[in-house]
N, C-alpha and C positions, 0 to 999 in steps of 0.2 A: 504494500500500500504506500508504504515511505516514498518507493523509488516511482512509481506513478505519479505521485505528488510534486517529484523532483520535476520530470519531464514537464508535467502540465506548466508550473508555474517558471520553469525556465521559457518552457515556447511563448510563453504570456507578456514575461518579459523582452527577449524577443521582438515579439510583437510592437512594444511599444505600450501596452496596456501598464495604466498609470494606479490600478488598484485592484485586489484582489481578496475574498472572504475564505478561506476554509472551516468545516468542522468537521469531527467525527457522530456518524450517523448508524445507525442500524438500518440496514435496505433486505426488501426482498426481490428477488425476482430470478433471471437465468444465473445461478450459483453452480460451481463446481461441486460435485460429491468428493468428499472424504472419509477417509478413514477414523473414527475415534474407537479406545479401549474403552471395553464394559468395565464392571465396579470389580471384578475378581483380578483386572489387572492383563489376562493372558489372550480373552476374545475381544477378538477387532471386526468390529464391520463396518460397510460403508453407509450412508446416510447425505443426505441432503440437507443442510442445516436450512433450518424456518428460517430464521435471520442471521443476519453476517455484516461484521463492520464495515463501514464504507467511509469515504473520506467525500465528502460537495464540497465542491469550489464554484464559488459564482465572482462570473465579472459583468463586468458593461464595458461591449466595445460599441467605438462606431460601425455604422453597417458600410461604412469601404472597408474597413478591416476585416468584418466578422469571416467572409468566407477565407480567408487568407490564415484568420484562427485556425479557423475547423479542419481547416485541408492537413494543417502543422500539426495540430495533436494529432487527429485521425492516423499519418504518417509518420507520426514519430511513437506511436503508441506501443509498438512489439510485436510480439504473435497477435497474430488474428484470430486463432484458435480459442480462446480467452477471452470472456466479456472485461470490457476494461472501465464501463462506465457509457454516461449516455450524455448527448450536448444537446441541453434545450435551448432555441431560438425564440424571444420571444419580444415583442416591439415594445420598444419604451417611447416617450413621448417626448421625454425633455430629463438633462441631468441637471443639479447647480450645486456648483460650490459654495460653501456655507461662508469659509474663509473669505476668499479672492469676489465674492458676487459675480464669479461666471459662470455661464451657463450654454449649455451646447454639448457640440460633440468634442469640441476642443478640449474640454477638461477632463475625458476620458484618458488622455494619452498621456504621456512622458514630457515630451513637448512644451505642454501647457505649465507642466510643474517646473521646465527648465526656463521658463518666461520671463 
């Protein structure tokens, strides 16, 4: 999970994107089956866990950026074999800075904060 973590928010950075949230979460959904030992210690079987920790990361890019995001993680992500996570797209209408009083897509970026 660590090193997933690494890759996303390096590509993010990367990117240019000037701010970023993570936490850790319980998700379900397509999860690998594993192994866990029973309580005697010697029987193992496999099992699909109900839940498993997950790491969300959310940002706001601008939409010239965003596919230029998606394509980088998507590509930089490892085996495909492996769910690795999912990228919601979803429209925002306006961002603002609390600090600087700007607002736009300007203040998404690196950029804005090198201003």
């Amino acid at each position: 999970i660590k090193e997933d973590l690494s890759k996303v928010t390096d590509t993010l950075r990367k990117c240019y994107v000037s701010g970023m949230a993570f936490d850790e979460v319980q998700g379900a959904g397509r999860m690998k089956r594993r192994e866990i030992r029973e309580g005697d210690g010697w029987s193992v079987r496999t099992v699909t866990p109900e839940y498993e920790d997950r790491i969300r990361v959310v940002t706001v890019v601008p939409d010239t950026l965003a596919e230029d995001v998606i394509d980088d993680i998507v590509n930089n992500m490892g085996s495909q074999n492996e769910p690795r996570g999912v990228i919601i797209v979803k429209e925002v209408s306006n961002a603002y800075d609390i600090g600087t009083k700007h607002s736009g897509d300007t203040i998404l970026t690196y950029s804005h904060h090198l201003a």
